[in-house]
N, C-alpha and C positions, 0 to 999 in steps of 0.2 A: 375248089371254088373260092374259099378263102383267102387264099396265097393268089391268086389271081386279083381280086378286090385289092389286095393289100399292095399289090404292083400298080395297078391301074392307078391308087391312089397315092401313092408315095413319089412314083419315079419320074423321072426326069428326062426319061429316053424315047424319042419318034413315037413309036404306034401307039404308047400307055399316055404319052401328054396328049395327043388326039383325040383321043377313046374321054378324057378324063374332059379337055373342052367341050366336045360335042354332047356329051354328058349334062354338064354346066348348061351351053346354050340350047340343050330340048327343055329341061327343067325349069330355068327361069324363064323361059320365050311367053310370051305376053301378046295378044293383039294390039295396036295402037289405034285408039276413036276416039273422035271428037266429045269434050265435056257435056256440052248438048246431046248429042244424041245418047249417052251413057246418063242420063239423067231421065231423057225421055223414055227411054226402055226402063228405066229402075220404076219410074212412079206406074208408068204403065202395066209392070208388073206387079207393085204391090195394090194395085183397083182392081185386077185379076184375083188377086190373093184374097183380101177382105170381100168378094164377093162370094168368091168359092168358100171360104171359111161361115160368111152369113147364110149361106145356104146349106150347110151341112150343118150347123148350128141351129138353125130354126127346123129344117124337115128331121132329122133326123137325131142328134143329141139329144134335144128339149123332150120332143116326144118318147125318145125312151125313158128319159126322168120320170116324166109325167105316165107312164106304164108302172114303172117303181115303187112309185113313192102312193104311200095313202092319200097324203092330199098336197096339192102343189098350189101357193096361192098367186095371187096375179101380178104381172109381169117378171116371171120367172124368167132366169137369163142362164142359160149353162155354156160352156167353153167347147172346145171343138174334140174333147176326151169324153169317150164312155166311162162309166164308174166299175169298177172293180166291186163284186159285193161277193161275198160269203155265207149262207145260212140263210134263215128267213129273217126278217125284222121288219119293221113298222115304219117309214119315213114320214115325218110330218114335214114341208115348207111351208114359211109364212108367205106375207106378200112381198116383191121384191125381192127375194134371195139371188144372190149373184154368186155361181159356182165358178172359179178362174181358171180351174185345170182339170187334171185328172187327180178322186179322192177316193179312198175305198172304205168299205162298209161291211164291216167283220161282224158277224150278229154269232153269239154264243149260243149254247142252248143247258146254260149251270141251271137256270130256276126253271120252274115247271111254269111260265108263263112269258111271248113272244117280246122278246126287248123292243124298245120304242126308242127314236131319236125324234127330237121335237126343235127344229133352227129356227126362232122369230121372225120378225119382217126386216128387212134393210140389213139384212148381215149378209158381208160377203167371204170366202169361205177360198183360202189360195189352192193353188199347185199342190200335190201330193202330201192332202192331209186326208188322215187315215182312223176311220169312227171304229174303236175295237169293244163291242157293247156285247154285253151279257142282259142286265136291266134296262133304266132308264137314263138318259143322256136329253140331257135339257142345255139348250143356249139360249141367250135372251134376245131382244133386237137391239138394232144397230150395231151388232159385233161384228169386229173385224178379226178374219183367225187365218194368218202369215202362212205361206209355205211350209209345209214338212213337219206341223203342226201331230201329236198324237194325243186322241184318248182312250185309256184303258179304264175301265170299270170295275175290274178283276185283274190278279197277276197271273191266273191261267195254271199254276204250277204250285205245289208246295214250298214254304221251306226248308220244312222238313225233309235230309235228304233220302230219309228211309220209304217215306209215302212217294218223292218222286220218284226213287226208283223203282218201286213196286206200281207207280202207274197210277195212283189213286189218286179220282178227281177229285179238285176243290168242292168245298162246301156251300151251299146259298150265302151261312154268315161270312164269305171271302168277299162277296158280289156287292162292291158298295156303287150306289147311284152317282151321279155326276151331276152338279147343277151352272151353268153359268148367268151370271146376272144381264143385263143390261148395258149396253154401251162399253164394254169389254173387247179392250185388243191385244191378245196373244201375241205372240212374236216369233219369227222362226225359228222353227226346230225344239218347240218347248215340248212337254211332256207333263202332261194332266192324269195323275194318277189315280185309283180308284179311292171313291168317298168324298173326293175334293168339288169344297163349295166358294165360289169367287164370286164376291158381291156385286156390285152394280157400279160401274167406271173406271175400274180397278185396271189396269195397265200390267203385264208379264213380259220377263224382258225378254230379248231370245234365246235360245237353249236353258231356260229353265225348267227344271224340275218340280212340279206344283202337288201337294198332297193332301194340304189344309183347310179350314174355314180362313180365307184370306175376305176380312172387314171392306167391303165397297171405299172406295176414295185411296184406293192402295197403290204402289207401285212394288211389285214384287222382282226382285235380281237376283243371280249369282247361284251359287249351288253350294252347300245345300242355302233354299232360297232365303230373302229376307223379306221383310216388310216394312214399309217406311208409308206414311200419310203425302198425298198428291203434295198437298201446299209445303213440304219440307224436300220435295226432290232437287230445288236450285240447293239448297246445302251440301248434299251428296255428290251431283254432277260436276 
């Protein structure tokens, strides 16, 4: 079959340059329509689309949230993605919480008491970010938390590698809480490690690495991360 391709495509003789246009014009063959009407069908289809999305969005997504979660406050908005969840755990929404994609919700069972995630009012929450909770996991409001976003609470594993290979689970003192402040926006692809407390305004840039008491008015970058004060970022940029 190869040796056959390899003729078709190379040669220069009767039935293979045939075989090789005909080829060419099925593949790039195209309908020809007028701008108008190829614009009329487009918006027409995307008022189809945002209607069928609003409708699966309000009967169906929202209300599984709101089956989910302990308490959901008002004017909850979820994306047209069920949430992925794991274990039991506790959701708290505030008011206004905006969910933009599909997130998932990994709840541990290390302490002998049901982890909690607790999201303020006016935070919006991207595309596959991913709650991995053993305790408690606190955001403040108005946070903004970027796609592909992660929190872990625990590292799940020893590492020590004798205990992980013998299978032995972590200990409650591995299980550190997670707090974020207020008015905090993450940025894609960061990574929130357990114990880690981020004050209130504080800015993470993307794919960082966060594991400390990071001081509110912070801009945190780079890996491993830094920390600089808001009013000194024109120096750095």
């Amino acid at each position: 079959m190869s040796s056959y391709r390899f003729k078709i495509k190379n040669s220069d003789k009767g039935i293979f340059v045939l075989i090789k246009k005909s080829y060419y014009m099925i593949t790039r063959f195209s309908v020809p329509a007028p701008k108008m009407l190829c614009r009329f069908v487009w918006n027409l289809f995307n008022i189809l689309r945002n209607i069928y999305y609003w409708l699966f969005r309000v009967f169906f997504t929202t209300p599984i949230y709101k089956g989910l979660a302990e308490h959901i406050g008002k004017h909850f908005r979820a994306g047209t993605f069920l949430p992925y969840v794991i274990g039991r755990g506790l959701i708290y929404f505030g008011d206004r919480v905006t969910v933009h994609g599909k997130i998932d919700f990994i709840f541990g069972s290390i302490l002998n008491k049901t982890p909690e995630i607790h999201i303020g009012k006016n935070t919006g929450i991207g595309h596959n970010v991913r709650f991995d909770i053993s305790s408690i996991l606190t955001i403040g409001e108005d946070c903004l938390i970027a796609k592909d976003v992660e929190f872990h609470d625990s590292s799940g594993h020893h590492l020590d590698p004798e205990m992980r290979k013998a299978k032995i689970r972590i200990t409650e003192g591995q299980v550190r809480p997670i707090i974020v402040g207020n008015n905090v926006w993450i940025g894609a692809g960061s990574h929130i490690s357990p114990g880690t407390h981020i004050g209130d305004n504080c800015v993470i840039s993307a794919r960082t690495i966060v594991g400390r008491h990071i001081p509110p008015n912070s801009l945190v970058y780079s890996t491993p991360s830094k920390v600089t004060k808001i009013r000194k970022i024109s120096n750095i940029l």
